[in-house]
C-alpha positions in Angstrom: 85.2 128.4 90.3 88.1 131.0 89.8 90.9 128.3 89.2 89.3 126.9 86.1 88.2 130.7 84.9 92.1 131.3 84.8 92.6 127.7 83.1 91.3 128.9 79.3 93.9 132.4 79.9 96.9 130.3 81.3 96.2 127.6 77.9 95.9 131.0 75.3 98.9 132.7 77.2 100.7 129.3 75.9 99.5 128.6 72.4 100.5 132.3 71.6 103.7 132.0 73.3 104.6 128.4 71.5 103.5 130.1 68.0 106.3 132.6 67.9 108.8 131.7 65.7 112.2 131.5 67.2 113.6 129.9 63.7 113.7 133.0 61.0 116.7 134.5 60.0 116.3 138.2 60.1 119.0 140.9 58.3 118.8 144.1 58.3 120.1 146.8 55.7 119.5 150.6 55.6 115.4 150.9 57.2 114.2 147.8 55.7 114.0 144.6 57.8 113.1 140.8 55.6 112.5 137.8 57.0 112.9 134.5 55.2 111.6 131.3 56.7 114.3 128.9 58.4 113.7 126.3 56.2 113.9 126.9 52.2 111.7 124.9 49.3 113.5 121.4 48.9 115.2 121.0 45.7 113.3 119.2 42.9 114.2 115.4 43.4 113.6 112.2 41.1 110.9 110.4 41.8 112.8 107.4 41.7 115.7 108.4 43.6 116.1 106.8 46.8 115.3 108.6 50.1 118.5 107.6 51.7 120.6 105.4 49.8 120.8 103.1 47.0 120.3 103.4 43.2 118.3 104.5 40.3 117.3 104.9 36.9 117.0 109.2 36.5 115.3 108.7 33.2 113.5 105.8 33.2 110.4 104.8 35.0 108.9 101.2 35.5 106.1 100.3 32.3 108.2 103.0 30.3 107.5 102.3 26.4 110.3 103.4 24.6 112.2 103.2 21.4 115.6 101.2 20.5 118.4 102.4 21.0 117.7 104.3 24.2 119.8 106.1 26.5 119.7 104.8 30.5 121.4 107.1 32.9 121.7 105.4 36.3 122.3 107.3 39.6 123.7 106.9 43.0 122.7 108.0 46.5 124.8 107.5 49.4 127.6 106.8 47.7 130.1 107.6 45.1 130.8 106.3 41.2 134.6 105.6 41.0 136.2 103.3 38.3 137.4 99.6 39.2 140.0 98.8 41.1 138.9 101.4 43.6 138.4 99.8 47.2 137.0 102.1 48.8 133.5 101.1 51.2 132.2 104.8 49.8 132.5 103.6 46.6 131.6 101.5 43.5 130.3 101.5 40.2 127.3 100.8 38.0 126.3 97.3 36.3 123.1 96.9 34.6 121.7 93.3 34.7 119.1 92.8 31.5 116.0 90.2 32.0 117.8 89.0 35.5 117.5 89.6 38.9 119.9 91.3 41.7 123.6 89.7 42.6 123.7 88.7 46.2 125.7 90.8 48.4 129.5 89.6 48.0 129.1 87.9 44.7 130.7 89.3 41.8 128.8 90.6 39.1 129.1 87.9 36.1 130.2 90.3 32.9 128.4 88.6 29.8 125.7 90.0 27.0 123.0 90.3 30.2 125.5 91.5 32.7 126.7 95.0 31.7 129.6 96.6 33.3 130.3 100.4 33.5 134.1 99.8 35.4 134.9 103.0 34.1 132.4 104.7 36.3 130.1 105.7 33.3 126.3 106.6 34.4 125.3 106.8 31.1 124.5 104.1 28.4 122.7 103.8 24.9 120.7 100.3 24.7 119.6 98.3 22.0 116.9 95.6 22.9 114.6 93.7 20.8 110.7 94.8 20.8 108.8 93.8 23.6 109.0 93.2 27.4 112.4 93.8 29.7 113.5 94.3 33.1 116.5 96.0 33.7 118.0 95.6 36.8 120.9 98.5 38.4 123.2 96.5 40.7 126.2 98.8 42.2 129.1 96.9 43.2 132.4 97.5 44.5 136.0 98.2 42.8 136.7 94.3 42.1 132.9 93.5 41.1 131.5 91.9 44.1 127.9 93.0 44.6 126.7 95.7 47.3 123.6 93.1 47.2 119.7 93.7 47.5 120.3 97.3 49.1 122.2 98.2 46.1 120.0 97.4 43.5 116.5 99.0 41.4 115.0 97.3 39.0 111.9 98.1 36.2 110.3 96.8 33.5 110.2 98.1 30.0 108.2 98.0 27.0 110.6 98.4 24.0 109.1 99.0 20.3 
């Protein structure tokens, strides 16, 4: 009977000892002592940004009405916008691909009236697109054109007036 009277002490003893926080930062000035939690608020994200890698439309969300012309800014996660002609793995640039679907990893992006290129490393655009329904699809490629493929692509639908 005594070992399981000790049992409910010896389980308290732990959860108190496992609640104390060993990951605050403490500082101390003059008499006063503050203590900030280890882990701060995260930053406000896009919705549509990816959690780990890949691209997106920051101002733009899929079923968006909007009005033509209208500005598209397209961002980047996990790697960085340089101009053409840089070959870098870490790198590449924006193309935005209107009422067609993703380049295939290792193509290169077509450059026509549907297959936008922003070589310069823009992230910013003004469109103009007839009324009604359009998907617009952000492919990233690399410094000669040739598509980062499916992982480097978003794409949404639009409702233009």
């Amino acid at each position: 009977m005594k070992p399981l009277f000790l049992l409910p002490i010896a389980l308290l003893a732990t959860i108190v000892a496992c609640n104390q926080s060993k990951d605050t930062n403490t500082a101390t000035s003059a008499n006063t002592t503050t203590t900030a939690p280890a882990t701060t608020p995260a930053a406000k994200t896009n919705p549509n940004e990816p959690k780990d890698s890949g691209v997106y439309f920051v101002n733009l969300k899929n079923w968006d009405t909007v009005k033509s012309p209208f500005v598209v800014q397209m961002g980047v996660k996990g790697k960085t916008v340089a101009p053409m002609g840089t070959m870098d793995t870490k790198t590449g640039h924006h193309h935005l691909i209107i009422d067609g679907n993703y380049v295939v990893k290792g193509l290169v992006i077509p450059k026509d009236e549907t297959h936008l290129h922003f070589g310069k490393g823009q992230t910013v655009d003004t469109l103009s697109l007839s009324p009604g329904s359009h998907t617009l699809t952000l492919q990233f490629a690399d410094g000669a054109h040739m598509s980062y493929g499916d992982d480097w692509h978003a794409m949404i639908t639009i409702v233009v007036k």
